[in-house]
C-alpha positions, 0 to 999 in steps of 0.5 A: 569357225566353220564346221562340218555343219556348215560345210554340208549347207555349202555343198548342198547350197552349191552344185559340183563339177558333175552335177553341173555337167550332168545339168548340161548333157540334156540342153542340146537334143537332136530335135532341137539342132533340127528345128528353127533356128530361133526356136532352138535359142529360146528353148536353150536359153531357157534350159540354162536360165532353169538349169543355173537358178538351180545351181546358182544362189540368188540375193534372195537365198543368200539374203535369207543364208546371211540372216541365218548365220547372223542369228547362229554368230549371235547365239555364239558370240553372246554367251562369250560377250557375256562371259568376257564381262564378267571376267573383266568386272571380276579382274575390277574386282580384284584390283579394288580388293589388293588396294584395299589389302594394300592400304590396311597393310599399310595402315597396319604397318603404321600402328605397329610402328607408333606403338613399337611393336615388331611385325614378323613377315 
């Protein structure tokens, strides 16, 4: 289950289509359409490296966003393993005690029938 929680560290974790355009509009100035050719490339490349880690999540944030989803599913799920449990020892439970009724009914139904005496329901 995703919840507005969640959805906010998403939209915070990744850029919409106007940051990343907003992101884009200062790579390219007129100093540097006028500068040397090569020099123009490695600023740019390195803009658009900068610019995309910032807009791009790395194995490392993701690695550390999948560790914290781990610990919040296990807070969820381990109360709910725990209850599942307890409700399947109880229905064990309840099973046990019916056969046990079942057989005292039964042993019941037997005495009245040798010493002849009528059960009424």
């Amino acid at each position: 289950m995703i919840d507005d929680n969640d959805i906010k560290k998403l939209s915070d974790a990744f850029a919409t289509k106007e940051q990343i355009k907003e992101m884009l509009k200062p790579l390219v100035t007129a100093e540097m359409l006028e500068a040397n050719n090569e020099k123009f490339a490695e600023d740019l490349n390195k803009k658009l490296v900068k610019n995309l880690a910032e807009v791009f999540v790395t194995k490392t944030d993701f690695d550390v966003f999948k560790e914290e989803y781990k610990q919040e599913f296990s807070k969820v799920l381990n109360p709910i393993d725990k209850k599942v449990g307890q409700e399947v020892d109880e229905a064990q439970e309840q099973t046990m005690l019916k056969n046990k009724v079942d057989r005292h009914d039964r042993w019941i139904n037997k005495i009245a029938d040798k010493v002849d005496v009528k059960l009424e329901t």
